[in-house]
C-alpha positions as CSV (number, residue, x, y, z in Angstrom):
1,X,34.9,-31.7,-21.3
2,X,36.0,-30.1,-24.4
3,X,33.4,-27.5,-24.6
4,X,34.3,-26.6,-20.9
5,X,37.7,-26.3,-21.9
6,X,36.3,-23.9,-25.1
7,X,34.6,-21.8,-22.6
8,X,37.7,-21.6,-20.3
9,X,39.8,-20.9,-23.3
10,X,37.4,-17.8,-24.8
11,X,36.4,-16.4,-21.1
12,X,40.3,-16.3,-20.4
13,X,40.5,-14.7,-24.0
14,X,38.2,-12.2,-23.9
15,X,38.7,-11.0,-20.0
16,X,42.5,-10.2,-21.0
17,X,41.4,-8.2,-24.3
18,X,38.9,-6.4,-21.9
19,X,41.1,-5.7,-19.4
20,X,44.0,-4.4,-22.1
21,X,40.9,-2.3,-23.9
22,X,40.4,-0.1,-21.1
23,X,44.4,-0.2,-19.8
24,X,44.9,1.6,-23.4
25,X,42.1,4.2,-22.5
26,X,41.4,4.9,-26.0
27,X,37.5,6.0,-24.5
28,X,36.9,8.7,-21.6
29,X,34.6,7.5,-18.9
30,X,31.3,7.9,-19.8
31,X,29.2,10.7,-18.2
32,X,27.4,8.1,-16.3
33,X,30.3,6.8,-15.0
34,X,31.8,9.9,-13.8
35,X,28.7,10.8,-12.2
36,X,28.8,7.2,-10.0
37,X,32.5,8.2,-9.5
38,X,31.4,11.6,-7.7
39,X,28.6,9.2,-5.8
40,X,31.7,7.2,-4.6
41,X,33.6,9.7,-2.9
42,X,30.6,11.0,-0.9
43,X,29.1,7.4,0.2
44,X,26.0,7.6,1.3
45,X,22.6,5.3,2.3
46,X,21.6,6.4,-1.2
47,X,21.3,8.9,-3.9
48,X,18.8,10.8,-5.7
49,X,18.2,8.7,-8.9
50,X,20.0,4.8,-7.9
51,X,20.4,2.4,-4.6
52,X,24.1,3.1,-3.4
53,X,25.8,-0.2,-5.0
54,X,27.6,1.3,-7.6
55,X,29.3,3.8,-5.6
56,X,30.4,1.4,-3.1
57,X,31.8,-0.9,-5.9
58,X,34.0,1.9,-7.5
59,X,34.7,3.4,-4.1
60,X,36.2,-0.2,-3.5
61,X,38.0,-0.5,-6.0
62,X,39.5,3.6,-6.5
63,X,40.9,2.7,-3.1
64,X,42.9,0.0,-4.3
65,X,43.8,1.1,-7.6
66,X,43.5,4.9,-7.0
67,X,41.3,7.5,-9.2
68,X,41.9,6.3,-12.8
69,X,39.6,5.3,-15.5
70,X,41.0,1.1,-14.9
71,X,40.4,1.3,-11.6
72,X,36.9,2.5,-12.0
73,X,36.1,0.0,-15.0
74,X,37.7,-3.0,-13.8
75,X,34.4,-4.1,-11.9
76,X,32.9,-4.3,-15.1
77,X,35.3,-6.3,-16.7
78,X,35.3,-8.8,-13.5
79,X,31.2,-8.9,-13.1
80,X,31.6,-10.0,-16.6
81,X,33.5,-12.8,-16.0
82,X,31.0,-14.2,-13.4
83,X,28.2,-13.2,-15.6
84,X,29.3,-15.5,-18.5
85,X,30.2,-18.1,-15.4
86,X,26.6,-18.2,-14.6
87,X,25.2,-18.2,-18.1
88,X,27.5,-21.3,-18.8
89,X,26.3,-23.0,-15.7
90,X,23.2,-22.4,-15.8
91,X,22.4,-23.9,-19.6
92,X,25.0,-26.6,-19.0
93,X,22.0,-27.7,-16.0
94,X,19.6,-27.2,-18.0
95,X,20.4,-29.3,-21.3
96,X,22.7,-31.2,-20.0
97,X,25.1,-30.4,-22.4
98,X,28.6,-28.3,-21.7
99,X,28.0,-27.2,-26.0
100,X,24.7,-25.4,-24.7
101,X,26.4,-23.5,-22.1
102,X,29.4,-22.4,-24.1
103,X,26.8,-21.2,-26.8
104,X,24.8,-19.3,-23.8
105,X,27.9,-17.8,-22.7
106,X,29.3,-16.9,-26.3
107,X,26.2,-15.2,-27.4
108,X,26.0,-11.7,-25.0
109,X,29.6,-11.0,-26.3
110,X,28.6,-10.8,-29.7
111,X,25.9,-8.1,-28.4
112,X,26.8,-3.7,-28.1
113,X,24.0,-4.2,-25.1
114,X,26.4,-6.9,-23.0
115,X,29.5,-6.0,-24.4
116,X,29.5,-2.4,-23.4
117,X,28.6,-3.5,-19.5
118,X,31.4,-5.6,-19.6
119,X,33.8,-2.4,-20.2
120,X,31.6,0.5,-18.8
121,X,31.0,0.7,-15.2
122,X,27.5,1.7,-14.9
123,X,24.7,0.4,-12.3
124,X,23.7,-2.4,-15.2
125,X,26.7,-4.5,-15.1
126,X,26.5,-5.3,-11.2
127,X,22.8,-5.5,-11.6
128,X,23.2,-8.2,-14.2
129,X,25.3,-10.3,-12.1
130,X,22.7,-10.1,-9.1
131,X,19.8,-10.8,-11.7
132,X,21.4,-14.0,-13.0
133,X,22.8,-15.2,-9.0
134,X,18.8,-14.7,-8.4
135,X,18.1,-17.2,-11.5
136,X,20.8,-19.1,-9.9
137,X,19.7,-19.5,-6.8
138,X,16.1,-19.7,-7.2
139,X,16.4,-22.8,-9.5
140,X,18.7,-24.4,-7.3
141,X,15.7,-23.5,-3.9
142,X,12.8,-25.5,-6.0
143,X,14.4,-27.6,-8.9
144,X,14.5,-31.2,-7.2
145,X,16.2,-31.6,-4.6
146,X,14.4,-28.9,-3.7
147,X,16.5,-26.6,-1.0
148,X,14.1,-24.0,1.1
149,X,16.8,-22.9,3.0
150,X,18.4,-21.1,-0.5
151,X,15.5,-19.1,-0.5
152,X,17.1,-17.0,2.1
153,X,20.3,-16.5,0.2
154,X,17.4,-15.6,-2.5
155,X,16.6,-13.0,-0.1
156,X,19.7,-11.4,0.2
157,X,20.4,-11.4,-3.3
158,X,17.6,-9.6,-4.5
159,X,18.0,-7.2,-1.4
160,X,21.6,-6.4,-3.2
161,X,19.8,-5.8,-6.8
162,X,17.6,-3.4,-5.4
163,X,20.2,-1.6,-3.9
164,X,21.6,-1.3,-7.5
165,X,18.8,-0.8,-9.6
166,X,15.2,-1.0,-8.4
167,X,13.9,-2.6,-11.6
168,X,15.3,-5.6,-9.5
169,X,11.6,-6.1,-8.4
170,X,10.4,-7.4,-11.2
171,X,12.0,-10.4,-10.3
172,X,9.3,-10.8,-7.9
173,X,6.2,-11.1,-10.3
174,X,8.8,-13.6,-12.8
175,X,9.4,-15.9,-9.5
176,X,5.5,-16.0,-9.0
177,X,4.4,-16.3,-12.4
178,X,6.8,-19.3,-12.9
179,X,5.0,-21.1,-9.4
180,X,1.5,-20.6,-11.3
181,X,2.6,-21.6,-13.9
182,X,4.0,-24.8,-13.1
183,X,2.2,-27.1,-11.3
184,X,5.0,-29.0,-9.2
185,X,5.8,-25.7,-7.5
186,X,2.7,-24.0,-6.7
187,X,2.8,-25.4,-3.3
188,X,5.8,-22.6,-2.4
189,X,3.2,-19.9,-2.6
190,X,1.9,-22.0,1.0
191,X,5.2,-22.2,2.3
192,X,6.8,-19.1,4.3
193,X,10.0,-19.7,2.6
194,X,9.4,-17.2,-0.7
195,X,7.7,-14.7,2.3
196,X,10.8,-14.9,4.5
197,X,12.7,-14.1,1.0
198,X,10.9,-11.2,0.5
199,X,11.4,-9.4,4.3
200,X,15.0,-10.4,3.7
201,X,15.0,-8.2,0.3
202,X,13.3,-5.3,2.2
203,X,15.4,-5.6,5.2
204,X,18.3,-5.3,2.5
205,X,16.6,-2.4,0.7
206,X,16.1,-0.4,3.8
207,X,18.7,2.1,3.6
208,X,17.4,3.6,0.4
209,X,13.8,3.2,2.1
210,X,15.8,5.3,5.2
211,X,17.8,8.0,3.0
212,X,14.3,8.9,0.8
213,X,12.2,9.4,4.1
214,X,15.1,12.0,4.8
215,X,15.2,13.4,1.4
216,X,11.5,13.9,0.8
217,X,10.8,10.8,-1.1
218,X,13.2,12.5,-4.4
219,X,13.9,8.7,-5.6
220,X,9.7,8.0,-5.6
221,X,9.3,11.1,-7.5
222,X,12.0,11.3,-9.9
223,X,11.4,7.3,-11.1
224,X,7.3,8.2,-11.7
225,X,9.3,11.1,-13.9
226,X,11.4,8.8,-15.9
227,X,8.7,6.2,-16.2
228,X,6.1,8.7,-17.1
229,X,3.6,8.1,-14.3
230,X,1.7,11.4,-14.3
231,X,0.9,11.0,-18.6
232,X,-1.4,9.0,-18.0
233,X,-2.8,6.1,-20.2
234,X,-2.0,7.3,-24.0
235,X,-0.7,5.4,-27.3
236,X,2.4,6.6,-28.3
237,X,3.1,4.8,-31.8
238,X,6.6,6.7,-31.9
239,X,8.2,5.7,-28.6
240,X,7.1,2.1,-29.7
241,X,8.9,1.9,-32.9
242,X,11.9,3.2,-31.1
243,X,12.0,0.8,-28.6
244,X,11.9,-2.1,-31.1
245,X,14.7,-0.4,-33.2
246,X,16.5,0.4,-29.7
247,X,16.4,-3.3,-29.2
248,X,17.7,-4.4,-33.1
249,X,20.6,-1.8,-32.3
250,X,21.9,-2.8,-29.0
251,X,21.1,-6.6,-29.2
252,X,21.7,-7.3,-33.3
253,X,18.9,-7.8,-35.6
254,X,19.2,-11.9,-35.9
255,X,20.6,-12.6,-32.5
256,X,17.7,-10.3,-31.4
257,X,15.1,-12.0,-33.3
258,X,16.9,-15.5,-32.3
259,X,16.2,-14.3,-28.9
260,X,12.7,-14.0,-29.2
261,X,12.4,-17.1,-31.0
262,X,14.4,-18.8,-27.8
263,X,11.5,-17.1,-25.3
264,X,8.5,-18.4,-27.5
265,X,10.4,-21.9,-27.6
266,X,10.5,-22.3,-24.0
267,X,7.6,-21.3,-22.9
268,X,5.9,-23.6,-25.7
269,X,8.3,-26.4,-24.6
270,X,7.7,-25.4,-21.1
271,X,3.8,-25.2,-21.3
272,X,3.3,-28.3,-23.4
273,X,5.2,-31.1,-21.8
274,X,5.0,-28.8,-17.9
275,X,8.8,-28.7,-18.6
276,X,9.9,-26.8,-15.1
277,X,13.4,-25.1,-16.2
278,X,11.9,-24.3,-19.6
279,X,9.3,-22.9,-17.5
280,X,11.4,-20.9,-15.6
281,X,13.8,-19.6,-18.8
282,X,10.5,-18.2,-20.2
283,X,8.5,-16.8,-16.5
284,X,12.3,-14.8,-16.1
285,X,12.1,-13.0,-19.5
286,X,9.3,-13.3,-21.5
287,X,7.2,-10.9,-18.7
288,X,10.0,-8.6,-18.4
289,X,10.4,-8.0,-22.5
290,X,6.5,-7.4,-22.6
291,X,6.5,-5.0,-19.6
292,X,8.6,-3.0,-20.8
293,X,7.3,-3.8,-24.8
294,X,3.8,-2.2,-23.4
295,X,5.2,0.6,-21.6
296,X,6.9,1.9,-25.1
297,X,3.7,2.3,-26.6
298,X,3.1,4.7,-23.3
299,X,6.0,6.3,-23.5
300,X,9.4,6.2,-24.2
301,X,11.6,3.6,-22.9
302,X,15.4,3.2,-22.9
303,X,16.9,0.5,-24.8
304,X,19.0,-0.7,-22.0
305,X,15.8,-1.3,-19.8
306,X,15.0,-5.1,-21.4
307,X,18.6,-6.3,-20.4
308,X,17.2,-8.6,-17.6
309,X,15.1,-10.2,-19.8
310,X,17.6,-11.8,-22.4
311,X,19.9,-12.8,-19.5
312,X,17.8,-16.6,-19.6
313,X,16.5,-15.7,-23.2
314,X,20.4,-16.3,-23.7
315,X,20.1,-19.5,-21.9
316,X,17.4,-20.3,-24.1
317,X,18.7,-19.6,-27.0
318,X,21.5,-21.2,-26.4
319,X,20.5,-24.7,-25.9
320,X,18.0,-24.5,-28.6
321,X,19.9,-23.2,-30.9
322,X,23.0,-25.4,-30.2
323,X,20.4,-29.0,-30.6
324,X,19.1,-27.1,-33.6
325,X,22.5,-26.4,-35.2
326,X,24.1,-29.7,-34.6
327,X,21.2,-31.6,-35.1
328,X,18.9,-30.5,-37.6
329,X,19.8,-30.4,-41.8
330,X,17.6,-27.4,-42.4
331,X,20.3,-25.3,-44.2
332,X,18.2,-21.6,-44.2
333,X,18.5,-22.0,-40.3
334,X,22.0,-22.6,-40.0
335,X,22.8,-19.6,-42.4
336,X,20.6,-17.8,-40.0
337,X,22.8,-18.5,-37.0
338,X,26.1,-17.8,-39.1
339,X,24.5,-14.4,-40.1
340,X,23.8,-14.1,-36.1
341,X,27.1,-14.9,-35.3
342,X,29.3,-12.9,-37.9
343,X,27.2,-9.6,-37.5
344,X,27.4,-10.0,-33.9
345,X,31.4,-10.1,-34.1
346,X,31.6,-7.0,-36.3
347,X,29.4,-5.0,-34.8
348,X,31.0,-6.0,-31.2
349,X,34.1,-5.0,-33.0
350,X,33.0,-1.6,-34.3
351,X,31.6,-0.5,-31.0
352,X,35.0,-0.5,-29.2
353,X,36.4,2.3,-32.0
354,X,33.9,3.5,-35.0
355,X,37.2,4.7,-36.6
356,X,37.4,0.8,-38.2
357,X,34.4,2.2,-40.1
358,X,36.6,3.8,-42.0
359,X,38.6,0.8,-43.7
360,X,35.2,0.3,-45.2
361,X,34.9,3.5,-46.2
362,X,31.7,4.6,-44.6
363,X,31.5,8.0,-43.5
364,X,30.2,8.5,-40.5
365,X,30.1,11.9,-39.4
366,X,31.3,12.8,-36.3
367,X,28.0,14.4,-35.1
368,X,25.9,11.2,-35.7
369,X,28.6,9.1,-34.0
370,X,26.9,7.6,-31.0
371,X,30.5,7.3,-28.7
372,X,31.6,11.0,-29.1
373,X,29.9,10.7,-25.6
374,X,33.0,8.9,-24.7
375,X,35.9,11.5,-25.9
376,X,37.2,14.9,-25.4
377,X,36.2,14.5,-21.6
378,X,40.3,14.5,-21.1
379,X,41.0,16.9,-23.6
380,X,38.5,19.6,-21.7
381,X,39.9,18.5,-18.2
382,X,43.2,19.6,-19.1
383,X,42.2,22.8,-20.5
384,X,40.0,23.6,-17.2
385,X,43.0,22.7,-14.9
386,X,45.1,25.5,-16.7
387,X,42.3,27.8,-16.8
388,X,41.7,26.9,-13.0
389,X,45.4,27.6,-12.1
390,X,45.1,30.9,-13.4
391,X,42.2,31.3,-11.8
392,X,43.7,30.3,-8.3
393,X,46.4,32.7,-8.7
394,X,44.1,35.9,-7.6
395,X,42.6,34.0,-5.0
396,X,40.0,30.9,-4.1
397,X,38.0,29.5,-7.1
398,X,35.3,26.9,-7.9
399,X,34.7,25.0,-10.8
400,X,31.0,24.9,-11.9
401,X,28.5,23.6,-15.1
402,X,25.2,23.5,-15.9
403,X,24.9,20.2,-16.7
404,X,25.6,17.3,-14.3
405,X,27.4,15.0,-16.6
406,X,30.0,18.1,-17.5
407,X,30.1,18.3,-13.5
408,X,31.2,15.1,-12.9
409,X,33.3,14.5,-15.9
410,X,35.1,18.0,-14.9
411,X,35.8,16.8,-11.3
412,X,37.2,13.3,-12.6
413,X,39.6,15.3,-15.5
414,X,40.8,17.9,-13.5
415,X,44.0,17.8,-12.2
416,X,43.7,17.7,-8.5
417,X,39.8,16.0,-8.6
418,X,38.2,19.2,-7.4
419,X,34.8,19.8,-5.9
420,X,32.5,21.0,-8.5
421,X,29.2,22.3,-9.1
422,X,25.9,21.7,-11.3
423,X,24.3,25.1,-11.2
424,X,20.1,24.7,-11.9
425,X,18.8,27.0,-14.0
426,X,15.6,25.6,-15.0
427,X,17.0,22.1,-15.4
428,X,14.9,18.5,-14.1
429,X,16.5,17.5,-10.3
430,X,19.7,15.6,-10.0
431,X,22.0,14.7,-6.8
432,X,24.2,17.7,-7.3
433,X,21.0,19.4,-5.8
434,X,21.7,17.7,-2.9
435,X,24.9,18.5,-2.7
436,X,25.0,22.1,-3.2
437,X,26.4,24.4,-1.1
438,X,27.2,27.9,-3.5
439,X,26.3,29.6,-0.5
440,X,30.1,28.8,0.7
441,X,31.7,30.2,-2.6
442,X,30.8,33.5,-2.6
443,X,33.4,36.2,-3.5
444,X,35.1,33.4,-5.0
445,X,36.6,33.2,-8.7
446,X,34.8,30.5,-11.0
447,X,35.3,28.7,-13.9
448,X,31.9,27.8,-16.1
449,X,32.2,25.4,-18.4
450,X,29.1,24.6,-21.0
451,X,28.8,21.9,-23.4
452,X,29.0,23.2,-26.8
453,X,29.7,26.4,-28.4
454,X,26.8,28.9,-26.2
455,X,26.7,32.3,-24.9
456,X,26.5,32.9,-21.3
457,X,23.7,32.6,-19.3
458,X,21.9,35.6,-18.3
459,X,21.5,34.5,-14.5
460,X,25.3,33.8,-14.4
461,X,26.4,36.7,-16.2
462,X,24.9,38.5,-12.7
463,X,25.7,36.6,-10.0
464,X,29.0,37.7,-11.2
465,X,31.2,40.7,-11.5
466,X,32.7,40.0,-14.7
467,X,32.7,37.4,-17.2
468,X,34.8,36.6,-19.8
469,X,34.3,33.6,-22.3
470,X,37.4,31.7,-23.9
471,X,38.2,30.5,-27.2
472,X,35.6,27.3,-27.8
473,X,37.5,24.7,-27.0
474,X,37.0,21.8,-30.3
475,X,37.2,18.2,-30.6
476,X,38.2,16.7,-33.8
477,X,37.5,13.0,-34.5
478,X,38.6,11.5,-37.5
479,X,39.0,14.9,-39.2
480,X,35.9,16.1,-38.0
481,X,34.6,18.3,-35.4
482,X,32.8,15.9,-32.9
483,X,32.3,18.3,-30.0
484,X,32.9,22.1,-28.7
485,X,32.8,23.2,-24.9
486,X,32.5,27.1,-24.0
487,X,34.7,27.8,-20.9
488,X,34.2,31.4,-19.0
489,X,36.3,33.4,-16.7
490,X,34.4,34.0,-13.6
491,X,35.0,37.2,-10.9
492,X,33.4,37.9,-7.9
493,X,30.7,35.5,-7.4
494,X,27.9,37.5,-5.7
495,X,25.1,34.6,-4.9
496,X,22.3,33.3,-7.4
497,X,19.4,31.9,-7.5
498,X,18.7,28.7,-8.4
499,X,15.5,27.7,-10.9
500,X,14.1,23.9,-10.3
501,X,12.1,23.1,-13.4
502,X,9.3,20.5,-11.5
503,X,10.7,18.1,-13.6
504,X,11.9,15.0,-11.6
């Protein structure tokens, strides 16, 4: 009871500082974000990169709450809370101990990985949650008293993952390593329960299956793009090393390695004494981890791809560690999980404003800081919409970039939410391609905004009449100058032509 009432008491904690952190603003929505935001005001069966979840989520909630960066993050901040629900209830099964469950649930908020998709609204955070209801579920269908009719609910759940983020299937090969590999629940794979499961999934999926038959397969061919298909078999020692680092940054060096001491200690635990939930903590993360470990030596892979697999690593973990810490005298490894614990906080603490660096007095310039991502988004929304207004005055005008994420963060920003435009001009495929319609602007005024300080592009520069480039518009950060944006004056927009690069 008292480690309930801990949990309780740092879940209510946390969710209020959460839902204050992004109530201040101090951060701009994230490209990402912005671009699910345009997704959600032109719902669809799905869209050129992700399933259609995300932009039903924020569309939800921007109708209740209205077109405002709280309104947009607040799902994160809630899927959060039922994220660290199911982490607690889940290890509290398992070891039979409340202590193990507040640990589970403690340890992904003292991690950059977890703690940014419990702010940021991006297609992780809801995928997450229907990840660990699959765990849920699935240990609740075969763990004695086993219940075949959950498998259904199984299904449906992993039916809603996909339709978040497709690497939702790899909960598929986890689910059947874990009935090889235990020996009490091999006798599912003869059963049509995990089979009806499976239909359910794909009857779930379907839309996306539906929209890409009517889009030429682009979601097929732009996911063989990001994962590198057509390379080929090669050894890349680079993208490797980068993935490991990827994964000390965004998880913490000794909570990461603590992690992948937890994996090796269930599945040893789980193997050796046919242990079924230790079983199951290592056949949901160990395969994902080494999946994606063996495709970075491929090619590159980004260092939020893992974050399924440390969802029951956290489990693990946590009731290892928690016996270990409580019950063992070995001093070295409870420095180790003090050293885990305090860098998690600080880092966790840093991420949400790198300005604290500064009471250290570590000076980090504002080009190498990783959340300049985050800022001056605003700051060049406001400048647009004046721009735009003069614009407007001489007659109709369109707001265009040639990048998607200045797109979509333009359309948030400025005042009014306009339609805008991601012009290609030799640039990989993205939904704004699906979207376009130029054709309908012509004769029109234009505003063209570019990230950073750049001339104008040559194949702009003739679809229009005139052109006329503004004062670089800077962002300062701590003194220093973090971005620049070029915004041009537009006339007479005559037509242009388009460049795809192949690239998906």
């Amino acid at each position: 009871m008292q480690y309930r009432r801990y949990f309780i008491i740092f879940l209510t904690i946390i969710t209020i500082l959460r839902l204050f952190y992004i109530w201040l603003g101090p951060i701009d929505l994230s490209p990402d974000e912005a671009h699910y935001w345009e997704w959600s005001r032109r719902l669809d069966l799905s869209y050129y990169s992700k399933g259609p979840m995300i932009a039903y989520i924020i569309a939800l909630l921007t109708a209740i709450g209205g077109n405002n960066e709280f309104s947009v993050r607040i799902g994160a901040v809630l899927i959060s809370v039922f994220v660290s629900i199911l982490l607690y209830a889940i290890a509290k099964d398992i070891f039979k101990s409340e202590r193990a469950g507040f640990c589970a649930a403690l340890i992904p908020s003292l991690t950059p990985l977890y703690t940014a998709g419990a702010i940021l609204m991006t297609i992780d955070a809801p995928f997450i949650l229907f990840w660990g209801l699959g765990v849920y579920v699935f240990r609740k269908a075969v763990i004695q008293p086993p219940a075949p009719n959950l498998w259904h609910l199984l299904g449906i759940i992993i039916g809603l993952g996909l339709l978040t983020k497709y690497t939702m299937a790899l909960i598929y090969p986890c689910i059947a390593l874990f009935l090889l590999f235990s020996k009490s629940d091999r006798f599912w794979l003869m059963r049509k329960e995990p089979y009806i499961a499976i239909v359910l999934s794909i009857v779930i999926f379907s839309p996306v299956i539906i929209w890409n038959f009517q889009h030429d397969w682009v979601t097929i061919r732009h996911t063989a793009g990001q994962v590198h298909v057509s390379d080929g078999l090669k050894i890349s020692l680079k993208d490797f090393l980068e993935f490991i680092g990827s994964q000390f940054a965004v998880i913490t060096p000794f909570i990461f390695l603590g992690l992948l001491f937890g994996m090796w200690k269930a599945g040893v635990f789980g193997f050796k004494n046919n242990d079924r939930d230790c079983l199951l903590l290592f056949s949901m993360a160990a395969p994902v981890f080494t999946f994606f470990l063996l495709k970075s030596i491929q090619a590159k892979v980004q260092a939020n791809w893992a974050a399924p697999a440390y969802f029951t690593a956290f489990i693990a973990a946590g009731g290892i560690y928690e016996r270990l810490f409580f019950q063992q005298k070995k001093i070295w490894l409870k420095l180790f999980i003090v050293m885990a614990i305090t860098t998690g906080i600080i880092t966790t603490i840093i991420i949400h404003d790198t300005r604290l660096l500064n009471i250290g007095n570590i000076d980090l310039e504002a080009r190498h800081d990783p959340t300049n991502r985050l800022i001056g988004w605003q700051e060049l929304g406001k400048n647009v919409s004046e721009v735009f207004d003069e614009m407007k005055k001489s007659g109709d005008a369109f707001i265009f970039s040639d990048s998607y994420q200045v797109a979509s963060e333009l359309a948030f920003y400025v005042k009014g939410n306009p339609i805008t435009y991601n012009v290609n001009l030799g640039r990989r495929m993205n939904q704004y391609d699906l979207w376009q319609g130029f054709d309908s602007n012509i004769d029109k005024n234009a505003v063209y905004v570019k990230d950073g300080d750049a001339a104008l592009d040559q194949k702009v520069e003739m679809a229009f009449s005139d052109c006329k480039k503004e004062p670089t518009l800077k962002i300062y950060r701590n003194n220093n100058l973090a971005r620049e944006f070029s915004i041009f004056k537009c006339y007479g927009f005559k037509g242009i032509s388009e460049t795809a690069s192949g690239k998906w």
